[in-house]
N, CA, C and O atoms as CSV, one atom per row, in Angstrom:
chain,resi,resn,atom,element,x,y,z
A,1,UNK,N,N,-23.530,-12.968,24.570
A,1,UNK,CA,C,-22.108,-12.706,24.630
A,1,UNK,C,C,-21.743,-12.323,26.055
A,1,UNK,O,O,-22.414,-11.584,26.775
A,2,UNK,N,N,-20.453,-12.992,26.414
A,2,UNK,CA,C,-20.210,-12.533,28.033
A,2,UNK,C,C,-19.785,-11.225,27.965
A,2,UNK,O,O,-19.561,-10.757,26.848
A,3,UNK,N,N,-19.599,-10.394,29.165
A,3,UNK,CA,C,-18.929,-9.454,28.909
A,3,UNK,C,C,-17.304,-9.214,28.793
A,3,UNK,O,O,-16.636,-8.403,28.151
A,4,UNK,N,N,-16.997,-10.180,29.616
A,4,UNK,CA,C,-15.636,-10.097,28.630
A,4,UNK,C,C,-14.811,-10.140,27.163
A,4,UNK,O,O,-13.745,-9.808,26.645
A,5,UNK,N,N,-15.791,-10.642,26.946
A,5,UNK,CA,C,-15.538,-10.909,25.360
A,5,UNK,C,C,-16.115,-9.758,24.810
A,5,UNK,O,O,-15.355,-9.099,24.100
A,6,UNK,N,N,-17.729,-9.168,25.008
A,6,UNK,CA,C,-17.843,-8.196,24.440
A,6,UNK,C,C,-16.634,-6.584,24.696
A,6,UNK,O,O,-16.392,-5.656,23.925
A,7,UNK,N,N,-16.065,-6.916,26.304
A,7,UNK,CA,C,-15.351,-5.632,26.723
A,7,UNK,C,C,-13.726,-5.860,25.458
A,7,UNK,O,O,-12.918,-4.987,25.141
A,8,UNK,N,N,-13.766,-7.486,24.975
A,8,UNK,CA,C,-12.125,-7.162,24.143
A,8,UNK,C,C,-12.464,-7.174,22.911
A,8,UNK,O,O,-11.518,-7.320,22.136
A,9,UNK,N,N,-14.026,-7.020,22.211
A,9,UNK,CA,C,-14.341,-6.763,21.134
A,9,UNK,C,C,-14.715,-5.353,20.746
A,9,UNK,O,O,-15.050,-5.074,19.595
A,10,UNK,N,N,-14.652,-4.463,21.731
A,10,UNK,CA,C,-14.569,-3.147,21.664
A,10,UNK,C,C,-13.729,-2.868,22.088
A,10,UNK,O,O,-13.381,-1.762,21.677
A,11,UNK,N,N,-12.847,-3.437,23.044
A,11,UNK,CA,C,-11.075,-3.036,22.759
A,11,UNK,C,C,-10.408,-3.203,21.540
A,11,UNK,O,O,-9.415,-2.511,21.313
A,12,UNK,N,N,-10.916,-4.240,20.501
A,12,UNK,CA,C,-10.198,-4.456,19.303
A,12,UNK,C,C,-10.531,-3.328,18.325
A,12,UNK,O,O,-9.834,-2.526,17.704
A,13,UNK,N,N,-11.880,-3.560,18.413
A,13,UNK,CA,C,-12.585,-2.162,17.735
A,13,UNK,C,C,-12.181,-1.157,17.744
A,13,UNK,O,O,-11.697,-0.774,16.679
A,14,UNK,N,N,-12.165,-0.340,18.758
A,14,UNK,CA,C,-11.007,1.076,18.876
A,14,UNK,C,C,-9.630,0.726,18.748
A,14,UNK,O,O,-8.925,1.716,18.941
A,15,UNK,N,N,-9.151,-0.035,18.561
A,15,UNK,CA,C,-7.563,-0.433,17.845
A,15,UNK,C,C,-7.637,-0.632,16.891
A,15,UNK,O,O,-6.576,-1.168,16.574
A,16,UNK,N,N,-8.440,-0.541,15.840
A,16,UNK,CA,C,-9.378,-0.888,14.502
A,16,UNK,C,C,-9.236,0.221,13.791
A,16,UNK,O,O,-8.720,0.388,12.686
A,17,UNK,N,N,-9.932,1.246,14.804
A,17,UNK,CA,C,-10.366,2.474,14.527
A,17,UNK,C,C,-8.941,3.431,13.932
A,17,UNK,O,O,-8.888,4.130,12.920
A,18,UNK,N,N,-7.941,3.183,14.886
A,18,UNK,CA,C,-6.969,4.395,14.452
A,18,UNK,C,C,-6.168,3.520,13.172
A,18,UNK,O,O,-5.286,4.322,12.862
A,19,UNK,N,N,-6.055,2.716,12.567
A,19,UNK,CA,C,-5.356,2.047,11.493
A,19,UNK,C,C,-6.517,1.988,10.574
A,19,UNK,O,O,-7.681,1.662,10.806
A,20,UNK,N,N,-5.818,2.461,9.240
A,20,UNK,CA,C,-6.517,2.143,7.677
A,20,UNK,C,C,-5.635,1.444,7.001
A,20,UNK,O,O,-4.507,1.116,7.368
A,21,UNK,N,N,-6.387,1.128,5.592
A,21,UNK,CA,C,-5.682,0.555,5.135
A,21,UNK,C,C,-6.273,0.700,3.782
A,21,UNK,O,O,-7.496,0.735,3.651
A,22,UNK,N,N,-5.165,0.819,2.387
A,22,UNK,CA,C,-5.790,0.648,0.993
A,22,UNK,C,C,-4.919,-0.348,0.266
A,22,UNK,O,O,-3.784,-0.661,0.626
A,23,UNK,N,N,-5.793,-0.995,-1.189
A,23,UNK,CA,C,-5.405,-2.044,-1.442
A,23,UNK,C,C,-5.486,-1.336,-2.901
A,23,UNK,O,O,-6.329,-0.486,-3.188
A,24,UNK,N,N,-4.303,-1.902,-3.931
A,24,UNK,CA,C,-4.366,-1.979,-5.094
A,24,UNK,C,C,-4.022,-3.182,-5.647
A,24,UNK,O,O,-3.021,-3.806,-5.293
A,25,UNK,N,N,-4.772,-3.542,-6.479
A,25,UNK,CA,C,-4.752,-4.855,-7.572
A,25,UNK,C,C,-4.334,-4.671,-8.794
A,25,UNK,O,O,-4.064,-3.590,-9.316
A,26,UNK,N,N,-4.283,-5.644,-9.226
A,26,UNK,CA,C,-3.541,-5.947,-10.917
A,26,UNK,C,C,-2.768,-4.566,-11.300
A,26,UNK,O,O,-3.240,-3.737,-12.077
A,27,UNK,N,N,-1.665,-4.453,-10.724
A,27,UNK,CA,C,-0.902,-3.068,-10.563
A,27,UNK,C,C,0.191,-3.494,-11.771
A,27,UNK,O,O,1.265,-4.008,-11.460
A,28,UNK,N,N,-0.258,-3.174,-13.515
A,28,UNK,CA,C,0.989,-3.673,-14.405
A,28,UNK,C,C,2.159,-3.653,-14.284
A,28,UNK,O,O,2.877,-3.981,-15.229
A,29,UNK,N,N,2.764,-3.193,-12.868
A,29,UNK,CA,C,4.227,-3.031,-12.748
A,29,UNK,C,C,4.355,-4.517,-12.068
A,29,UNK,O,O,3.509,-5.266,-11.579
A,30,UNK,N,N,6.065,-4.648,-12.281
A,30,UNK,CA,C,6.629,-6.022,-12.085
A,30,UNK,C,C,6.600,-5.712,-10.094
A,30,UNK,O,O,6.520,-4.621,-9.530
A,31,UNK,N,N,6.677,-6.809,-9.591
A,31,UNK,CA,C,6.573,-6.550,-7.979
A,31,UNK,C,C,8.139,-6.175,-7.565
A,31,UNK,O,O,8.374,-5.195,-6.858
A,32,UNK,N,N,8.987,-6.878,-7.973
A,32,UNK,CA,C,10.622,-6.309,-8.029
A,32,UNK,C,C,10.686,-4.847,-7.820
A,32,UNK,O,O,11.055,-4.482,-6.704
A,33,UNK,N,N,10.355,-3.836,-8.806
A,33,UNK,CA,C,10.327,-2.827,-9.448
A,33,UNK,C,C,9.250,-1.956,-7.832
A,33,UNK,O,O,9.805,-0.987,-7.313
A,34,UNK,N,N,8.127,-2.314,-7.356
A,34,UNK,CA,C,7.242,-2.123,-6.843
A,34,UNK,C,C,8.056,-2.173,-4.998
A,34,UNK,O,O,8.101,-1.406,-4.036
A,35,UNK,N,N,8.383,-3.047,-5.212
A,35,UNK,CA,C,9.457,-3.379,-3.822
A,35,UNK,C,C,9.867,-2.194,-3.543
A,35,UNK,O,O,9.391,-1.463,-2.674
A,36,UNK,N,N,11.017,-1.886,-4.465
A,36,UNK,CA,C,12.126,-0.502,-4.396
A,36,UNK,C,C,11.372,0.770,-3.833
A,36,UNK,O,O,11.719,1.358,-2.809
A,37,UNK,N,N,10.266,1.131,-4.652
A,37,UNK,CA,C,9.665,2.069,-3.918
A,37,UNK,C,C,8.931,1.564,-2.878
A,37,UNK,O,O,8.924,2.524,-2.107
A,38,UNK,N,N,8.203,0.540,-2.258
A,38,UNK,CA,C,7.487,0.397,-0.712
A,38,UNK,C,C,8.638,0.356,0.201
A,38,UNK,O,O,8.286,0.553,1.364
A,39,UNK,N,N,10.209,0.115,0.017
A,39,UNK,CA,C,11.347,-0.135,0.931
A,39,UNK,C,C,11.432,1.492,0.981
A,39,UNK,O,O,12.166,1.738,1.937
A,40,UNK,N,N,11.109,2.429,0.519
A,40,UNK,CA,C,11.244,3.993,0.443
A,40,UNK,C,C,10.454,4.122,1.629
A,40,UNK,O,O,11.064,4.267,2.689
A,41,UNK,N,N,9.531,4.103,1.636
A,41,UNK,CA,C,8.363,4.843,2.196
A,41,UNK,C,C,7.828,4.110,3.609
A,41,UNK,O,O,6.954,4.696,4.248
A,42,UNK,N,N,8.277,3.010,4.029
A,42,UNK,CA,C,8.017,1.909,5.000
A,42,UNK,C,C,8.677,2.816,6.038
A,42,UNK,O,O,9.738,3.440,6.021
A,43,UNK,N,N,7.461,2.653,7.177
A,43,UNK,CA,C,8.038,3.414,8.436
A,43,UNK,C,C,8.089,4.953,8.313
A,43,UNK,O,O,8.406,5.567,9.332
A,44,UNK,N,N,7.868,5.516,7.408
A,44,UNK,CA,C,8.280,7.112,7.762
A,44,UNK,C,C,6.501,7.703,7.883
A,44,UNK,O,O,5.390,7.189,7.753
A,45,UNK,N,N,6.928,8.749,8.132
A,45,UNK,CA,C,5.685,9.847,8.598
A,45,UNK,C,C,4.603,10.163,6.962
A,45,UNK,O,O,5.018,10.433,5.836
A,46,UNK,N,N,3.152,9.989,7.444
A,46,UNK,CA,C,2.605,10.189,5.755
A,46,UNK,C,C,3.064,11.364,5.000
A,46,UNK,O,O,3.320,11.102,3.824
A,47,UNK,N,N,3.205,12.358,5.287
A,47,UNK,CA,C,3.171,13.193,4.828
A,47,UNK,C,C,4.958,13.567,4.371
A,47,UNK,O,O,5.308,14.410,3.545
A,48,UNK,N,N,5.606,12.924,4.950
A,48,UNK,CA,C,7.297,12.762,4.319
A,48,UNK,C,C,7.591,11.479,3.518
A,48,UNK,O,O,8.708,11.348,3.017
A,49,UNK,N,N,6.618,10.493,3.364
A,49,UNK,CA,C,6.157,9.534,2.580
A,49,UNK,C,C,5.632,10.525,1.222
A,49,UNK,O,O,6.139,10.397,0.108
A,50,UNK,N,N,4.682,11.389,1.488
A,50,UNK,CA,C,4.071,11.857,0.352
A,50,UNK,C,C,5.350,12.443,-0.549
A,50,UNK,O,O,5.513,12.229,-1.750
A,51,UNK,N,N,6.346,13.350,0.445
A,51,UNK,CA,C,7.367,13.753,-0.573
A,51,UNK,C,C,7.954,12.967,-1.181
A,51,UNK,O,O,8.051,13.128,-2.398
A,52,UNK,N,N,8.439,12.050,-0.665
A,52,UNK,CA,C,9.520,11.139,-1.374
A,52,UNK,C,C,8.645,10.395,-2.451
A,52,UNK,O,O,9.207,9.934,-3.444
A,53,UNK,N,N,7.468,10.283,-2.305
A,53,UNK,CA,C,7.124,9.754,-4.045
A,53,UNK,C,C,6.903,10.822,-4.882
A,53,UNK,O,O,7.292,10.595,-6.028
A,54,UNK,N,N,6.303,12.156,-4.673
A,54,UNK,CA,C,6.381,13.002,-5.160
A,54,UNK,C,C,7.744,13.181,-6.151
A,54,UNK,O,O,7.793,13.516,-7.335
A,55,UNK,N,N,8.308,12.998,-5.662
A,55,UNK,CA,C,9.885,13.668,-6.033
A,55,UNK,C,C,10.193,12.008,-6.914
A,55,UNK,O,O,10.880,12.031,-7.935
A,56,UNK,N,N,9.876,11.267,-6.630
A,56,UNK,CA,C,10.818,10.055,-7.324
A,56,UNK,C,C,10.622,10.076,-8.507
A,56,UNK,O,O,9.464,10.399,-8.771
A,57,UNK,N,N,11.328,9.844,-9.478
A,57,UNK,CA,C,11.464,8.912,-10.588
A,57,UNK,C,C,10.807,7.974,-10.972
A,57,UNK,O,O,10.273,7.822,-12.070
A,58,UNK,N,N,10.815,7.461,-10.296
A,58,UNK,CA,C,9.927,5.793,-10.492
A,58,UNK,C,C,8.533,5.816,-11.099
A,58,UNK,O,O,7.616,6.506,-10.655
A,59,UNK,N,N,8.465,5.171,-11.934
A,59,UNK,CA,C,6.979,4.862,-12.633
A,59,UNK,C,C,6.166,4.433,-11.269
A,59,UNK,O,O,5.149,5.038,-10.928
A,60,UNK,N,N,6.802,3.146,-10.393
A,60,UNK,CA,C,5.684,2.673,-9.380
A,60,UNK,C,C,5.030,3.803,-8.504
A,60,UNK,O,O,3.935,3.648,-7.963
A,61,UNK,N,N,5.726,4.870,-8.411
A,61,UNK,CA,C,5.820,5.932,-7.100
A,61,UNK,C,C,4.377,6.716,-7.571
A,61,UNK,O,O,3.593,7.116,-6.710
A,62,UNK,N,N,4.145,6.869,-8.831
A,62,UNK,CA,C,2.870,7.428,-8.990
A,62,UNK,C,C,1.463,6.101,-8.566
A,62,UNK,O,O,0.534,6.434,-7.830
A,63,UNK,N,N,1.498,5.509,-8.813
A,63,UNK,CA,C,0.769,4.009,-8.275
A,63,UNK,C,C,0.588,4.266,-6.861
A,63,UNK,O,O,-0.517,4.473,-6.360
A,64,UNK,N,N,1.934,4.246,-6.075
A,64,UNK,CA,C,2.159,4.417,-4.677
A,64,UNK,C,C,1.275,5.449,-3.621
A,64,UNK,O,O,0.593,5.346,-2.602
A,65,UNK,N,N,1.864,6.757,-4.782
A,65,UNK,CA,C,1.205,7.703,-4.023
A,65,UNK,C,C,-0.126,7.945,-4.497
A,65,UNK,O,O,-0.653,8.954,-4.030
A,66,UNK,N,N,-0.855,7.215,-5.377
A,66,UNK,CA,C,-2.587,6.961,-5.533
A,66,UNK,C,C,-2.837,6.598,-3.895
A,66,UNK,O,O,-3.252,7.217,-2.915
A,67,UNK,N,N,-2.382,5.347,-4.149
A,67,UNK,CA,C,-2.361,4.169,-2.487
A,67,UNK,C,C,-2.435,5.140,-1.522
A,67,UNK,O,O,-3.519,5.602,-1.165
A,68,UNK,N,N,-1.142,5.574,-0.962
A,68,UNK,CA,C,-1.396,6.418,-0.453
A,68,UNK,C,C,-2.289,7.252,-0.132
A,68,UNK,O,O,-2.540,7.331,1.070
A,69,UNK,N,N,-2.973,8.044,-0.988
A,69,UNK,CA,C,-3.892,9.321,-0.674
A,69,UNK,C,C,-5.107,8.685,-0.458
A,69,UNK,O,O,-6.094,9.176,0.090
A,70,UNK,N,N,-4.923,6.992,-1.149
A,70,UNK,CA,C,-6.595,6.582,-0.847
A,70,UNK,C,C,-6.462,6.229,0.402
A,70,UNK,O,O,-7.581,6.353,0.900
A,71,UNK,N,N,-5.503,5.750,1.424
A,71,UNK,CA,C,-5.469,5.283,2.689
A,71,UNK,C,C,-5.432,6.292,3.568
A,71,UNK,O,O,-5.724,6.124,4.752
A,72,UNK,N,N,-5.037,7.537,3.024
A,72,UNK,CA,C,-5.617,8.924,3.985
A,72,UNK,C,C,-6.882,8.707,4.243
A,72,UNK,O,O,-7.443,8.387,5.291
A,73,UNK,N,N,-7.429,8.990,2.785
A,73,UNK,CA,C,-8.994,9.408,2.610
A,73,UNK,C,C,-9.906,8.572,3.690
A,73,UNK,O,O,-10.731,9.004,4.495
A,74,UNK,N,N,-9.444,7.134,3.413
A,74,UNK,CA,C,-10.278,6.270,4.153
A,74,UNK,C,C,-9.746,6.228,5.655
A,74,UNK,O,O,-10.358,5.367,6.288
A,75,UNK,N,N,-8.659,6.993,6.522
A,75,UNK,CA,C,-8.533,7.377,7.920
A,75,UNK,C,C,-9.242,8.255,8.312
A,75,UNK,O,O,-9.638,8.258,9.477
A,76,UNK,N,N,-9.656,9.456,7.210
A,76,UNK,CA,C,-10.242,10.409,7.298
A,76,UNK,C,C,-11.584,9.938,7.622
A,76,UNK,O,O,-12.189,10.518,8.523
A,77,UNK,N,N,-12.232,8.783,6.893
A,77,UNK,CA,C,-13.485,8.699,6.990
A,77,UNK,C,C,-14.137,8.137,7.985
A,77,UNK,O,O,-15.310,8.066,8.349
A,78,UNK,N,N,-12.363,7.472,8.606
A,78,UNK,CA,C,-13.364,6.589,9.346
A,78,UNK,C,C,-13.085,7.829,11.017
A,78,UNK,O,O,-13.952,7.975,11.879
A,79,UNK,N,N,-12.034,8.355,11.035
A,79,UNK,CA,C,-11.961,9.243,12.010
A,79,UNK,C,C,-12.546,10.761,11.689
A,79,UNK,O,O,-11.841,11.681,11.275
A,80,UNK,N,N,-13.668,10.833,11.900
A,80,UNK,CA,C,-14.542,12.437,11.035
A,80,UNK,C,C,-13.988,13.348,12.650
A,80,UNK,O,O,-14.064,13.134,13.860
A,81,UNK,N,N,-13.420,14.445,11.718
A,81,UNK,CA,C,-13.363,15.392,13.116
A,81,UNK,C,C,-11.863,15.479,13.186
A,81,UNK,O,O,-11.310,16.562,12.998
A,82,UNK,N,N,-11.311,14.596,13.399
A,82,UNK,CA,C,-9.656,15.097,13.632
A,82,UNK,C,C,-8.818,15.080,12.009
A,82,UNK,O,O,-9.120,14.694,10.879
A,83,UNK,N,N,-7.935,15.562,12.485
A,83,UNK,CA,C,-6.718,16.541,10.780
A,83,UNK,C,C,-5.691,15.069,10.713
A,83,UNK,O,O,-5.121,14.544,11.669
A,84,UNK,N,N,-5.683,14.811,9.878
A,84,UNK,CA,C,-3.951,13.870,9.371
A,84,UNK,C,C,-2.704,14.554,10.413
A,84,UNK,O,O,-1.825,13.922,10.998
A,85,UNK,N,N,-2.884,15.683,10.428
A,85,UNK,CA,C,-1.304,16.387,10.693
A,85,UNK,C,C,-1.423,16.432,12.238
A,85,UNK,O,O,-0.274,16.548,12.665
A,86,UNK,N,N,-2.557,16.378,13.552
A,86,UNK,CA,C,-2.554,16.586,14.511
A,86,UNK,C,C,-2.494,15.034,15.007
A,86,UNK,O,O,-2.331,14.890,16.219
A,87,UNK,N,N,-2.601,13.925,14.260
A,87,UNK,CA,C,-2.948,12.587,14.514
A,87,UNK,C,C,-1.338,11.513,14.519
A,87,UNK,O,O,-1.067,10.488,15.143
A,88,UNK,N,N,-0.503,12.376,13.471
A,88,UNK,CA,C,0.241,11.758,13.695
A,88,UNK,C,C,1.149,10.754,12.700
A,88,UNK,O,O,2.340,10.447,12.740
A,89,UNK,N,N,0.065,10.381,11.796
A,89,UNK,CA,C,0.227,9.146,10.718
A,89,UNK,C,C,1.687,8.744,9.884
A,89,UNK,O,O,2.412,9.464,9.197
A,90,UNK,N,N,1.796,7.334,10.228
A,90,UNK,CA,C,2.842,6.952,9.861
A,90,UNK,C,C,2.382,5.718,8.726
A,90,UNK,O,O,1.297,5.139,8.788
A,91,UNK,N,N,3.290,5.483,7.827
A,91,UNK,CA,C,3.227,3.696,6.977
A,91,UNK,C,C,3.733,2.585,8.275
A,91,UNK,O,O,4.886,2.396,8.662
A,92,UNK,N,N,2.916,2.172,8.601
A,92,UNK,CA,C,3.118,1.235,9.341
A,92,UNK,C,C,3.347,-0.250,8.533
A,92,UNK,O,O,3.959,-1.249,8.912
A,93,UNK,N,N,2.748,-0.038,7.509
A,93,UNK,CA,C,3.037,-1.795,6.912
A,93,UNK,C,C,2.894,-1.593,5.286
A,93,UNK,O,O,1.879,-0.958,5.001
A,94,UNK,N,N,3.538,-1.918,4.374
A,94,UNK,CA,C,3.337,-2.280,2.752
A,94,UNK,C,C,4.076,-2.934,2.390
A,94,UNK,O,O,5.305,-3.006,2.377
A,95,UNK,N,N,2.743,-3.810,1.850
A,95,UNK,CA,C,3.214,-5.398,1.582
A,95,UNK,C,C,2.766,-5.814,-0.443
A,95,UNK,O,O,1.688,-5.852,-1.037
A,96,UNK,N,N,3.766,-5.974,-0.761
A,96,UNK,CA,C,3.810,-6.539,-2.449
A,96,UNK,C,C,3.951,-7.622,-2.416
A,96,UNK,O,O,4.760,-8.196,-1.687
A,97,UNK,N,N,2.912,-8.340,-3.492
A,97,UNK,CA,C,2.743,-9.444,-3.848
A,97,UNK,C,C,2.659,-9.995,-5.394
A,97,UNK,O,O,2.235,-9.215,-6.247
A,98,UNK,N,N,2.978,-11.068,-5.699
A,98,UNK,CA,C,3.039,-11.057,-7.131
A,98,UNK,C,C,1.118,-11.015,-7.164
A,98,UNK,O,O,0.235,-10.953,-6.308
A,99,UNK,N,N,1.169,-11.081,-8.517
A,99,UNK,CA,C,-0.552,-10.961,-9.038
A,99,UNK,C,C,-0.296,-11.819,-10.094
A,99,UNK,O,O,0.641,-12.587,-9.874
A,100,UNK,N,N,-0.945,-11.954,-11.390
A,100,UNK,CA,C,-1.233,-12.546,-12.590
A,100,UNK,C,C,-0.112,-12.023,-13.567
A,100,UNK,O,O,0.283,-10.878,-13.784
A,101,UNK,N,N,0.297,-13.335,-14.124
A,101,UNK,CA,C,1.568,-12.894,-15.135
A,101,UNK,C,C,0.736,-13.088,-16.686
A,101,UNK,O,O,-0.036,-14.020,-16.916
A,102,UNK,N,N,1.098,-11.952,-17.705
A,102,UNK,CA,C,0.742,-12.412,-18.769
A,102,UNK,C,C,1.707,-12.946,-19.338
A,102,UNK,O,O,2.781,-12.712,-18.783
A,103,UNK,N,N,1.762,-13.685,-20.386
A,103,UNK,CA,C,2.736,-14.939,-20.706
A,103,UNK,C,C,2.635,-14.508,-22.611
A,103,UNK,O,O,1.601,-14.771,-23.225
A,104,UNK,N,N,3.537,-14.015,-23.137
A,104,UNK,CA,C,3.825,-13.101,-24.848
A,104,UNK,C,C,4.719,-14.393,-25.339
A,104,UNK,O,O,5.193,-15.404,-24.820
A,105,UNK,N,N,4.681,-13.838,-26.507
A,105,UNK,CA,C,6.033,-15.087,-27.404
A,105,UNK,C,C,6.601,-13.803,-28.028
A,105,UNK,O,O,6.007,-12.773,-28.348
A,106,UNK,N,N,7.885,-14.121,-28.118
A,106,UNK,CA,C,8.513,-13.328,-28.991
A,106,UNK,C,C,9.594,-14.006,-30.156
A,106,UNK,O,O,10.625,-14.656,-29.981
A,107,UNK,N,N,9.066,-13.672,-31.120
A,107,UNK,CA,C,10.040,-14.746,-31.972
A,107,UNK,C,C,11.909,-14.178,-31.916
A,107,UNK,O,O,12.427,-13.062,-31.946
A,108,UNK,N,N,12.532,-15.732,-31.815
A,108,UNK,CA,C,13.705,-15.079,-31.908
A,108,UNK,C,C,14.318,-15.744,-32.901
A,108,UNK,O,O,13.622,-16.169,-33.824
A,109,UNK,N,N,15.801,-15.972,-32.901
A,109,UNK,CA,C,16.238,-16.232,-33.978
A,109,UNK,C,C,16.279,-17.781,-34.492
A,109,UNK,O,O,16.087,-18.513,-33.521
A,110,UNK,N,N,16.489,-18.620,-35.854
A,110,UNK,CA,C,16.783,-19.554,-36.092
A,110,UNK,C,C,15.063,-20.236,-35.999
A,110,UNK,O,O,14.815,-21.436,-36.120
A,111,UNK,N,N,13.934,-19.059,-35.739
A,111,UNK,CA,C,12.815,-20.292,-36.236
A,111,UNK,C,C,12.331,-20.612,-34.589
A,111,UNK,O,O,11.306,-21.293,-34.591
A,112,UNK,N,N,12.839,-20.272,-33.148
A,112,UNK,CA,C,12.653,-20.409,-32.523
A,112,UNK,C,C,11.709,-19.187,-31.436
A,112,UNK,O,O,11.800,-18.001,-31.754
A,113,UNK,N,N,10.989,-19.503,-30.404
A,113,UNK,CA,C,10.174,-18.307,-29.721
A,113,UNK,C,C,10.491,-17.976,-28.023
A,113,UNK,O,O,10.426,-18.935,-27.254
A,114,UNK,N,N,10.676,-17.233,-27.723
A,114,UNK,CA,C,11.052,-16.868,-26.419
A,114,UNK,C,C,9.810,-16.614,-25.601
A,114,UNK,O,O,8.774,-16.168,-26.094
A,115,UNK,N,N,9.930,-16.855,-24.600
A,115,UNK,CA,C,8.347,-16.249,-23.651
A,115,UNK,C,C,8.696,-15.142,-22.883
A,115,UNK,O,O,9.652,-15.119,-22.107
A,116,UNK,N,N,8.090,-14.418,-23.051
A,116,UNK,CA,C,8.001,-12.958,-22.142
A,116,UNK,C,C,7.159,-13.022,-21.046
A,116,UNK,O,O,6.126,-13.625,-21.338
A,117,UNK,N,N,7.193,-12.634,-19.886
A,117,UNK,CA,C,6.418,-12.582,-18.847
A,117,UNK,C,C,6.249,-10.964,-18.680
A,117,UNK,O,O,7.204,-10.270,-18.333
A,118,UNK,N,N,5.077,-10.470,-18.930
A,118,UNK,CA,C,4.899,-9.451,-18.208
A,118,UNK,C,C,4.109,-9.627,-16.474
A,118,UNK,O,O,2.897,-9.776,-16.323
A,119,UNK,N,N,4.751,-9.586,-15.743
A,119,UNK,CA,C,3.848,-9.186,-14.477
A,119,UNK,C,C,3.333,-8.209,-14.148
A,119,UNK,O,O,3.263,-7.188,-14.832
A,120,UNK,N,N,2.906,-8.360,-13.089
A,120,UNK,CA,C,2.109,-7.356,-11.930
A,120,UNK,C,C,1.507,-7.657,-10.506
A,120,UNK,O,O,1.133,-8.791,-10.209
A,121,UNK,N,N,1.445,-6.806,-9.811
A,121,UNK,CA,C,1.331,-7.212,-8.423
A,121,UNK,C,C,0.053,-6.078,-7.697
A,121,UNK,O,O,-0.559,-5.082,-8.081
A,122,UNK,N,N,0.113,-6.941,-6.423
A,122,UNK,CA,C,-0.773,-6.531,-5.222
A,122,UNK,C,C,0.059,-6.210,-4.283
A,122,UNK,O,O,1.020,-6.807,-3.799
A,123,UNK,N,N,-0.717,-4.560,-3.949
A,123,UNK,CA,C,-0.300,-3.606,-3.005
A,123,UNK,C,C,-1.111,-3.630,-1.789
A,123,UNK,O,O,-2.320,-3.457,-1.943
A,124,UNK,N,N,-0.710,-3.793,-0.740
A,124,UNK,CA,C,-1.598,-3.212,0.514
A,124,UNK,C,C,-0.997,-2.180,1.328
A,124,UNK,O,O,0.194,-2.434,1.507
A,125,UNK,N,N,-1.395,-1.040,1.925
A,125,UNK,CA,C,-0.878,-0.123,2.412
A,125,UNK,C,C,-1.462,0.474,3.786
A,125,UNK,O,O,-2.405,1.264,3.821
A,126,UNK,N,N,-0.891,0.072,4.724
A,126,UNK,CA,C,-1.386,0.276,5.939
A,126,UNK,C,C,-1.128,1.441,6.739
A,126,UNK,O,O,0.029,1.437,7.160
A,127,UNK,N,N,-1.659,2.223,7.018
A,127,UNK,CA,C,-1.584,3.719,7.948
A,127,UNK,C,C,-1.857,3.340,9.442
A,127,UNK,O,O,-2.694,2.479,9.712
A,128,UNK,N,N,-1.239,3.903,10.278
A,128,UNK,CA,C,-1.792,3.739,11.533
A,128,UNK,C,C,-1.262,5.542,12.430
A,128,UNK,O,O,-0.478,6.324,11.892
A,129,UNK,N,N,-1.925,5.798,13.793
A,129,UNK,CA,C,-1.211,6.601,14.025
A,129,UNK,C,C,-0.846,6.765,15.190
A,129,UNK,O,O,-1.480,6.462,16.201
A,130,UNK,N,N,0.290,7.297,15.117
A,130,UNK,CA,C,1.641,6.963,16.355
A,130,UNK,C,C,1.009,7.574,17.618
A,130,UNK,O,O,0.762,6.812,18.553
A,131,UNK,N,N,0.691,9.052,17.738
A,131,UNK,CA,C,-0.069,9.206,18.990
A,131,UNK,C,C,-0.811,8.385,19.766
A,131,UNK,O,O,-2.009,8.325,19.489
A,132,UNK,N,N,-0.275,7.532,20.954
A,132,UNK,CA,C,-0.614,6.353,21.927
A,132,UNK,C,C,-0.734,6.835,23.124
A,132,UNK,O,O,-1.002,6.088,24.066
């Protein structure tokens, strides 16, 4: 390996280092529904992120703030030694995606059947931290 390439593969690396990230799958909520709360929490500080799901309403917001605490955990792990609160941490990115629809019948009237879609989606939740 030349050294240039090795010197911007350890530049990427420590730009690596200060961003985490957690992922949730087959999340039974509809992605619509899932939206509303990631448009909450996009861009603000983790820990004023943590309130606002705390406090919500929303069925997704408990989901959310799982995500959340697992994308601490794993900043934490990968940065041993420094605090969440001296670092800075913001939602830098959360992104919903549809996932697998289950597909129901529901009988309706006159002899005929309706299809129900239940969905669910994929969460990714990206931390990074602002101190540059």
């Amino acid at each position: 390996m030349g050294s240039r390439k090795k010197l911007r593969a350890e530049k990427i690396k420590e730009e690596k280092k200060a961003v985490s990230f957690a992922k949730l799958n087959n999340c039974p909520t509809s992605p619509r529904k899932m939206r509303l709360v990631a448009d909450n929490i996009r861009g603000l500080e983790v820990f004023k992120a943590m309130a606002v799901l705390e406090n919500s309403s929303q069925s997704a917001a408990k989901n959310m703030e799982k995500l959340l605490r697992s994308a601490m955990a794993n900043w934490e792990s990968k940065n041993s030694g420094q605090r969440p609160e001296e670092a800075a941490l913001y939602v830098k990115e959360v992104s919903v995606d549809s996932a697998r629809i289950l597909k129901r019948i529901q009988p309706a009237p006159q002899g005929r059947a309706h299809r129900i879609r239940k969905r669910s989606n994929h969460v990714t939740l990206v931390i990074d931290s602002a101190a540059k």
